[in-house]
PAMAR-370769 format. One record per atom (N, C-alpha, C): chain; atom name; x, y, z. Coordinates in steps of 0.02 Angstrom, whole numbers, plus 50000, padded with zeros to 5 digits. Atoms other than C-alpha are relative to their C-alpha. Layout:
BEGIN
<r A; CA; <X; Y; Z>>
...
//
This chain:
BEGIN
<r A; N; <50010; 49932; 49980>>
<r A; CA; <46598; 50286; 51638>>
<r A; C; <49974; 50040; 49941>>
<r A; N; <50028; 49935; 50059>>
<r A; CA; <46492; 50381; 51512>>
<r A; C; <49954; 50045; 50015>>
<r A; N; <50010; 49937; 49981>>
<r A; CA; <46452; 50546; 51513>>
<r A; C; <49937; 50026; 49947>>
<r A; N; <50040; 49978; 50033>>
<r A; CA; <46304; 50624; 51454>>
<r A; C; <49997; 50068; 49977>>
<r A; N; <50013; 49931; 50008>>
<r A; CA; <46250; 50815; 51393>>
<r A; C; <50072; 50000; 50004>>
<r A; N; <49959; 49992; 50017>>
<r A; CA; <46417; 50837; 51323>>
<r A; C; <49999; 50036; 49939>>
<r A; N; <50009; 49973; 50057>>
<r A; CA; <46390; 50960; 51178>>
<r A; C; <50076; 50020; 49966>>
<r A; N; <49930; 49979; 50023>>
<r A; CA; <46579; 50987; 51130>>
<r A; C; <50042; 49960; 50034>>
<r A; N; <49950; 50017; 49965>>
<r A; CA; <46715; 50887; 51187>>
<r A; C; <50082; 50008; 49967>>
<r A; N; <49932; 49992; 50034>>
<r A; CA; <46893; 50967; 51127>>
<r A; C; <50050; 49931; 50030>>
<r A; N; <49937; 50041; 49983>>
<r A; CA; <47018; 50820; 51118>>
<r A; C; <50082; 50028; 49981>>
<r A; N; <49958; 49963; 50046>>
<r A; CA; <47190; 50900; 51092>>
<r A; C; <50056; 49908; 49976>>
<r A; N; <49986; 50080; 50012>>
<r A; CA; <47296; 50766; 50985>>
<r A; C; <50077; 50028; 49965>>
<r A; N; <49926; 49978; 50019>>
<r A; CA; <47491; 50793; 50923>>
<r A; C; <50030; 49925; 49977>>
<r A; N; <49986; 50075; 50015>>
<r A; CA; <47612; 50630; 50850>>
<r A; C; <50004; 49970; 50035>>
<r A; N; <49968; 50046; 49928>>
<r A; CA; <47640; 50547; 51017>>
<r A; C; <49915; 49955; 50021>>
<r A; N; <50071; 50082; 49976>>
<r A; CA; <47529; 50370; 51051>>
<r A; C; <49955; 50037; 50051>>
<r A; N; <50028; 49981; 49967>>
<r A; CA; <47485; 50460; 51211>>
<r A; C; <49925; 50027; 49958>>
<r A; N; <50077; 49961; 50013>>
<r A; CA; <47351; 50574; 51124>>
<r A; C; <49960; 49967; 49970>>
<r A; N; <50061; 50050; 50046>>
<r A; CA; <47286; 50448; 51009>>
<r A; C; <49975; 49964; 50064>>
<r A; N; <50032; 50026; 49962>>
<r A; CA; <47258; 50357; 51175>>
<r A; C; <49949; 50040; 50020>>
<r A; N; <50046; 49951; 49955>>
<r A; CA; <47174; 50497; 51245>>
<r A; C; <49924; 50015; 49965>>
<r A; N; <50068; 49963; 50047>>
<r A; CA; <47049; 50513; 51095>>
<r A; C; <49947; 49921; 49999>>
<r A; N; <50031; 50064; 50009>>
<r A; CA; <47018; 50320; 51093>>
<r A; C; <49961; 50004; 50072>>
<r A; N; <50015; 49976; 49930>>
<r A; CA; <46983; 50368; 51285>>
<r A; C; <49920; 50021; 50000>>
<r A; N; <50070; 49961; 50003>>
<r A; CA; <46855; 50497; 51251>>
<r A; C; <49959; 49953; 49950>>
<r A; N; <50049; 50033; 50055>>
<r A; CA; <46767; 50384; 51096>>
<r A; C; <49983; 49951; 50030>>
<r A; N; <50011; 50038; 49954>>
<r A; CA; <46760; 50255; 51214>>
<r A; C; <49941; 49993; 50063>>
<r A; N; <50044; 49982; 49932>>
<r A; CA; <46681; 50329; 51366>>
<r A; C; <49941; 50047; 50020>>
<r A; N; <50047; 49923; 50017>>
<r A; CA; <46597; 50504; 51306>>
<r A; C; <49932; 49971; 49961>>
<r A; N; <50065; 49977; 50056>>
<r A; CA; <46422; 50528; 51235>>
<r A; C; <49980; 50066; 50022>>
<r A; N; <49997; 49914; 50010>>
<r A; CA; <46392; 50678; 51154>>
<r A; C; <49911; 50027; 50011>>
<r A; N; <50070; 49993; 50016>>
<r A; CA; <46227; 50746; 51164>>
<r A; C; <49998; 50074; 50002>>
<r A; N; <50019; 49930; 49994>>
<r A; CA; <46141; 50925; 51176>>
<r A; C; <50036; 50031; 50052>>
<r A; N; <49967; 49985; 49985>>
<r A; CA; <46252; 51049; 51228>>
<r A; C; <49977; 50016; 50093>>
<r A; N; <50014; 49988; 49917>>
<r A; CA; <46165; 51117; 51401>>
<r A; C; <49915; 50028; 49967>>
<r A; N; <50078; 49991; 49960>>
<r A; CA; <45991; 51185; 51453>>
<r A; C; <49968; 50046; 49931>>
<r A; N; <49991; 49939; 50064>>
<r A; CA; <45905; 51273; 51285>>
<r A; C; <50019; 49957; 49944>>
<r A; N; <49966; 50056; 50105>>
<r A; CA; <45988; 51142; 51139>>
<r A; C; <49948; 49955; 49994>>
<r A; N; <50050; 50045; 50049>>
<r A; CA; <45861; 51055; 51053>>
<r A; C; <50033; 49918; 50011>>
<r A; N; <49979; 50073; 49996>>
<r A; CA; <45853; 50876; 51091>>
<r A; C; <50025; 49954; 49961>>
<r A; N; <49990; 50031; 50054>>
<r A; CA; <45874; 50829; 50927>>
<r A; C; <50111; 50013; 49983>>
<r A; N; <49907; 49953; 50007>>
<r A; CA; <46082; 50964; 50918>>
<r A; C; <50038; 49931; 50025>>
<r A; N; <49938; 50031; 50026>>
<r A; CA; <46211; 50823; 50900>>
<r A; C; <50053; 50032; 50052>>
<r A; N; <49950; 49972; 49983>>
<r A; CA; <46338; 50844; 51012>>
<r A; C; <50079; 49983; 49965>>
<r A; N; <49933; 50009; 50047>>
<r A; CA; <46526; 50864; 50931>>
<r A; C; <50060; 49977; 50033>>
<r A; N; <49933; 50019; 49995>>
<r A; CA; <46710; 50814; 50940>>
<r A; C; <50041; 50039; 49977>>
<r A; N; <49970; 49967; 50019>>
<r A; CA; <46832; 50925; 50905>>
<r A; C; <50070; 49978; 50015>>
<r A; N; <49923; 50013; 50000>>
<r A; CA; <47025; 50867; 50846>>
<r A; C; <50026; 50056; 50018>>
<r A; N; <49958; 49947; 50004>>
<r A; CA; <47130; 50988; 50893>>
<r A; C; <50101; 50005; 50000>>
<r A; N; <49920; 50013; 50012>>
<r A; CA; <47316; 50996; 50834>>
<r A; C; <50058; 50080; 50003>>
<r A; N; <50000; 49953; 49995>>
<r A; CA; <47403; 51135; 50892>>
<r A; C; <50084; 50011; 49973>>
<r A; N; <49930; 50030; 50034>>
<r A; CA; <47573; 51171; 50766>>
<r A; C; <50041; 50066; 50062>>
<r A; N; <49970; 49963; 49973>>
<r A; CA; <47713; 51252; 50840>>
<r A; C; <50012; 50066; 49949>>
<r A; N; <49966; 49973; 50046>>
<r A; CA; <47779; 51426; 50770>>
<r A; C; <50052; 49989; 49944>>
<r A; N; <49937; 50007; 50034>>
<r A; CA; <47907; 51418; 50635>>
<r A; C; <50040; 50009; 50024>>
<r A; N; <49926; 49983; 49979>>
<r A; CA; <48039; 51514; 50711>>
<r A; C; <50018; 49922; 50058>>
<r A; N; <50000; 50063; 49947>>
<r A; CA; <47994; 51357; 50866>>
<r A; C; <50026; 49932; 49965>>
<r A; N; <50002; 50091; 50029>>
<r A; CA; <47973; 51209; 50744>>
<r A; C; <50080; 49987; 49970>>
<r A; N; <49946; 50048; 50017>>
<r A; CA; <48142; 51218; 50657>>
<r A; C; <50067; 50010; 50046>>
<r A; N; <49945; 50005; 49939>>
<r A; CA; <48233; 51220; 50816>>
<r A; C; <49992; 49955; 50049>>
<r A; N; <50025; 50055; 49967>>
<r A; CA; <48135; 51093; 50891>>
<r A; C; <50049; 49919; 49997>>
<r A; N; <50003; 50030; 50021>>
<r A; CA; <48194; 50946; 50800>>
<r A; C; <50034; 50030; 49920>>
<r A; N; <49987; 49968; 50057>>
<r A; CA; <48313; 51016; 50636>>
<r A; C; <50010; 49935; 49973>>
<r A; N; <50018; 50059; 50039>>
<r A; CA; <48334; 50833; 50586>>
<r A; C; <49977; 49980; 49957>>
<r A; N; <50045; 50011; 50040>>
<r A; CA; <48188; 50798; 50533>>
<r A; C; <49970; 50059; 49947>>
<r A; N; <50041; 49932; 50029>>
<r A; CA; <48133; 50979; 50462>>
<r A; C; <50048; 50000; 49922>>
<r A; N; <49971; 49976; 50072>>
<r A; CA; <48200; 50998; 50274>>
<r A; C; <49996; 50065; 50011>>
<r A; N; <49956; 49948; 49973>>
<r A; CA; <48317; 51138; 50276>>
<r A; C; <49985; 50045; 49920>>
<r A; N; <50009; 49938; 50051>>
<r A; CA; <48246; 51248; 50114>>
<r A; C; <49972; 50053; 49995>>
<r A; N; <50019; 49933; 49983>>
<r A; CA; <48176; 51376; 50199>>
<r A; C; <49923; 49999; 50026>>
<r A; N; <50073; 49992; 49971>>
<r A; CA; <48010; 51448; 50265>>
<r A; C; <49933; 49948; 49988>>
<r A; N; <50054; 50040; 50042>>
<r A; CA; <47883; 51360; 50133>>
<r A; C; <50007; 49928; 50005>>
<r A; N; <49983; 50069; 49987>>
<r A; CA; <47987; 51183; 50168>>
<r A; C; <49956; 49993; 50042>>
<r A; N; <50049; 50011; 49937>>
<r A; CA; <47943; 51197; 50340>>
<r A; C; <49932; 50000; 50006>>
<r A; N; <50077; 49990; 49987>>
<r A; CA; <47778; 51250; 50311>>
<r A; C; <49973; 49933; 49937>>
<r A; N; <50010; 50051; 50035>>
<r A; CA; <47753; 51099; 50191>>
<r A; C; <49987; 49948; 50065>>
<r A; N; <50011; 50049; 49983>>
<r A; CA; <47813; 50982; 50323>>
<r A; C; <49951; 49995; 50058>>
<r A; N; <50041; 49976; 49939>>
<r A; CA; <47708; 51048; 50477>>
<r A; C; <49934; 49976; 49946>>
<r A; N; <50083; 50026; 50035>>
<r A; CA; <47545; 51021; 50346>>
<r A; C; <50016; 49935; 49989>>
<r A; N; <49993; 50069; 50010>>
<r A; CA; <47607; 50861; 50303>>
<r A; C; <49981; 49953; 50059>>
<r A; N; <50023; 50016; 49938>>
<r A; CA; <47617; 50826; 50477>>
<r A; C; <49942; 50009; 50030>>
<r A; N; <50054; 49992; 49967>>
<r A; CA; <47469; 50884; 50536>>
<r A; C; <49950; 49961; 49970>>
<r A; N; <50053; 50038; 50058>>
<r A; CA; <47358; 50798; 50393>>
<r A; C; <50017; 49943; 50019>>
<r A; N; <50012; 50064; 49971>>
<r A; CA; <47433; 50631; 50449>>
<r A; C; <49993; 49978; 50070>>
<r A; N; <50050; 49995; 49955>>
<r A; CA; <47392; 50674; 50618>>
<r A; C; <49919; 49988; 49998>>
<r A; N; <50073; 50016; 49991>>
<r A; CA; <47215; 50707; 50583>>
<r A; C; <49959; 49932; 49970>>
<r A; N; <49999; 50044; 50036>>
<r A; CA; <47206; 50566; 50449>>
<r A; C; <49999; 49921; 50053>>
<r A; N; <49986; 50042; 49951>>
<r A; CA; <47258; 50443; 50591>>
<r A; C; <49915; 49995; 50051>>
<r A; N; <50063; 49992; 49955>>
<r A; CA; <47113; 50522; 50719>>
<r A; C; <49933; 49998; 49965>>
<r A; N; <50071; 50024; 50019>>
<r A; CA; <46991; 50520; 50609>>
<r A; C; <49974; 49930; 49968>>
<r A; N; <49980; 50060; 50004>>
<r A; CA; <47028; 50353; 50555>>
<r A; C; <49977; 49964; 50057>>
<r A; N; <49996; 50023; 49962>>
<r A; CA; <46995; 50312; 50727>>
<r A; C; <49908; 50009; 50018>>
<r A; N; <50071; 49972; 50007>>
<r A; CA; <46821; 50408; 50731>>
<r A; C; <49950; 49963; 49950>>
<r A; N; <50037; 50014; 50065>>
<r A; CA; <46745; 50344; 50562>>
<r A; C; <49953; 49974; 50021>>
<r A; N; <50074; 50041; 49960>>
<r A; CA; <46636; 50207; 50663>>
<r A; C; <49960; 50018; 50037>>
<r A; N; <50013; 49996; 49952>>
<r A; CA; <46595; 50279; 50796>>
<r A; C; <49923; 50044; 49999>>
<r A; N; <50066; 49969; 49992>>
<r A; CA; <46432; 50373; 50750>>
<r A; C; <50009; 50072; 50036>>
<r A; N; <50027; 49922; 49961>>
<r A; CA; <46472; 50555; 50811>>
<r A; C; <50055; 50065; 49940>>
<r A; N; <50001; 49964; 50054>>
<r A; CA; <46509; 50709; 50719>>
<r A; C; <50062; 50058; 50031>>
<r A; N; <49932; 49978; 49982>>
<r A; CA; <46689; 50783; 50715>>
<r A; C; <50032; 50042; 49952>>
<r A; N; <49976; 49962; 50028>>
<r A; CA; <46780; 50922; 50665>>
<r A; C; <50066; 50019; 50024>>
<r A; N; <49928; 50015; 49978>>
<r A; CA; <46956; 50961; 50659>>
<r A; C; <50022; 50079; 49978>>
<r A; N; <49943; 49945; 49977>>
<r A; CA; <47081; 51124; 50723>>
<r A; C; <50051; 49998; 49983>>
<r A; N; <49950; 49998; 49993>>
<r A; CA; <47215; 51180; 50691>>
<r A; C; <50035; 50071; 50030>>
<r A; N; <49988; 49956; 49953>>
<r A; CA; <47300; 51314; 50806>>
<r A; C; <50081; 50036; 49980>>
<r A; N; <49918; 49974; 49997>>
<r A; CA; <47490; 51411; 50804>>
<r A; C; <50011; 50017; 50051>>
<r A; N; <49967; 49951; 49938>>
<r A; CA; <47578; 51439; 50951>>
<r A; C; <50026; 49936; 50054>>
<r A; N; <49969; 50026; 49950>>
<r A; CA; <47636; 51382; 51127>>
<r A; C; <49954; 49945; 50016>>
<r A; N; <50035; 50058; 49968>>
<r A; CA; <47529; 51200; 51161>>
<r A; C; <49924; 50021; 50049>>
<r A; N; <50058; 49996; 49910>>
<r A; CA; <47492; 51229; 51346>>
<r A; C; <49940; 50079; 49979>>
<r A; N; <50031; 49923; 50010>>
<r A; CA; <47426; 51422; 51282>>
<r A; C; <49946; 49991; 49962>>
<r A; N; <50044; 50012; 50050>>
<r A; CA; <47340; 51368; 51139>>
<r A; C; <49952; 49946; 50022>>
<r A; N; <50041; 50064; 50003>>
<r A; CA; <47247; 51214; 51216>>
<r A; C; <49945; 50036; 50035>>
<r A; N; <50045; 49967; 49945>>
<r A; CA; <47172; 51307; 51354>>
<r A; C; <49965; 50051; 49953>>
<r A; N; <50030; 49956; 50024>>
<r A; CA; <47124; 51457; 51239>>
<r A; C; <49954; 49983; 49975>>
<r A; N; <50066; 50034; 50052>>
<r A; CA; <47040; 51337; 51101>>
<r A; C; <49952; 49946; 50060>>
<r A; N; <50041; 50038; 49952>>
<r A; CA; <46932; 51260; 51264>>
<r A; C; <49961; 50062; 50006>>
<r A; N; <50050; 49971; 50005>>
<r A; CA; <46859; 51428; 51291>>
<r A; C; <49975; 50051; 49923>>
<r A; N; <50019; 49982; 50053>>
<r A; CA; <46844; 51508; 51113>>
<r A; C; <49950; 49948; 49963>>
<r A; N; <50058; 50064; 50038>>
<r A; CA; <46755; 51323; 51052>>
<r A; C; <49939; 49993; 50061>>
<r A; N; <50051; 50018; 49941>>
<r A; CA; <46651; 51331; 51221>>
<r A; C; <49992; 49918; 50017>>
<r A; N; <50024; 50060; 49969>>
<r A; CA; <46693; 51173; 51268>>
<r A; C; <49997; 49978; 50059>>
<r A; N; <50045; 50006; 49928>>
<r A; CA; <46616; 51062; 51402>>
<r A; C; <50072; 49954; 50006>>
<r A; N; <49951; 50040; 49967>>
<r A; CA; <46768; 50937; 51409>>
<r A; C; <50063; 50011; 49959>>
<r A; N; <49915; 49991; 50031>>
<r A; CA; <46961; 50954; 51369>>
<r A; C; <50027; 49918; 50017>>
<r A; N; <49976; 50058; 49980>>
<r A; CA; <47040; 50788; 51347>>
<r A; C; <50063; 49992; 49963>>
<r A; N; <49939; 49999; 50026>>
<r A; CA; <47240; 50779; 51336>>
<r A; C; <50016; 49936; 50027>>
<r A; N; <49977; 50054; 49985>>
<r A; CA; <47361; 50627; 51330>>
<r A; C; <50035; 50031; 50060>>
<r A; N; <49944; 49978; 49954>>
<r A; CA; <47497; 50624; 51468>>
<r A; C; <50066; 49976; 49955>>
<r A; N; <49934; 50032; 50034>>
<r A; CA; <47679; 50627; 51387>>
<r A; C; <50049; 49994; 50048>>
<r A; N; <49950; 50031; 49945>>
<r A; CA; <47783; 50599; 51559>>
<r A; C; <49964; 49984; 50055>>
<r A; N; <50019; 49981; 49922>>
<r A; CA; <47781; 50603; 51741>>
<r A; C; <50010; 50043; 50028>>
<r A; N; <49995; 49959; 49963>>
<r A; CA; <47820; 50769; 51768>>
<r A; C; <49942; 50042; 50012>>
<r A; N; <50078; 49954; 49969>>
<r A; CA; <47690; 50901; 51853>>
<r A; C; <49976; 50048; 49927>>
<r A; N; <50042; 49963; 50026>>
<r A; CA; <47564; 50983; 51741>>
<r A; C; <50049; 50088; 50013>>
<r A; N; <49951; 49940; 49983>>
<r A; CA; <47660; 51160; 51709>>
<r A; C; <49961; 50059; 49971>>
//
């Protein structure tokens, strides 16, 4: 199944296998090309990681476990930490693949933030993992 005239395709990607599936998915099946009607035949179409962190006040209530407990700047250490071996991973996964990728990073509520960065990046495809079986919310 590959897709043509794809000038943007936001993948959103978080630590869970699911999303890495979802990106191996799109690298798999997608070709990128000129965005729509007007882009130069030659315009590259893109990839865009997108990792969207939770708030602070969110993240160290999420999971206090794992969060080192020394305050604001901890947290905000381990959230970059995290996110860098997030992207480190996805682009890892990209390197071969011949297309040209750039990487997000977002604050806030997921579901809020995924949808927003789909129309602020103008993209043509949104591609998320699934992490259960419950309904899309």
């Amino acid at each position: 199944m590959a897709t043509s005239n794809l000038g943007c395709v936001v993948v959103a990607v978080d630590s869970r296998e699911e999303s890495m599936k979802a990106l191996r998915w799109a690298l798999d099946n997608l070709r990128l090309g000129p965005a729509a009607a007007g882009a130069a035949a030659a315009d590259p179409g893109f990839l865009i990681i997108l990792h969207v962190q939770h708030p602070l006040s969110i993240a160290t209530s999420l999971n206090p476990g794992s969060i080192p407990s020394g305050g604001p700047s901890d947290v905000e250490a381990h959230q970059q930490r995290t996110t860098d071996a997030i992207f480190k991973r996805a682009l890892d996964m990209c390197a071969d693949r011949n297309v040209t990728v750039r990487t997000e990073v977002m604050i806030g509520d997921p579901k809020v933030m995924i949808c927003k960065a789909t129309v602020t990046l103008y993209a043509d495809l949104l591609v998320i993992g699934r992490h259960s079986i419950r309904p899309i919310s």
